[in-house]
Steps between C-alpha positions, in 0.01 A plus 500: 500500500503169666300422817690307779341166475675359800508110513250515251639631179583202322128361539399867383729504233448174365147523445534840343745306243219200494192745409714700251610163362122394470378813390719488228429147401117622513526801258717259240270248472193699447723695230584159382177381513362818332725482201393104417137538561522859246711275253215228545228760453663627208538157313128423562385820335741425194373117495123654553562802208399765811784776445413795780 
């Protein structure tokens, strides 16, 4: 259920949309990130003949 925010719900609401947004953005890039710096990592050990 949904408190009564009064005069304030569309501050409330909007920065419950703005840390979802970010929070989002936050978990993408570090999957992003993750996957390039892995793919980097990998291509080093092939380059370097180190296969874990």
């Amino acid at each position: 259920m949904m408190p009564d925010l009064g005069k304030y719900a569309d501050a409330v609401l909007s920065a419950y949309a703005v840390s979802i947004v970010l929070l989002v953005a936050i978990v993408g890039l570090s999957l992003w990130r993750g996957r390039r710096v892995r793919a980097q990592m990998t291509e080093v050990e092939k380059r370097t003949g180190r296969n874990g």
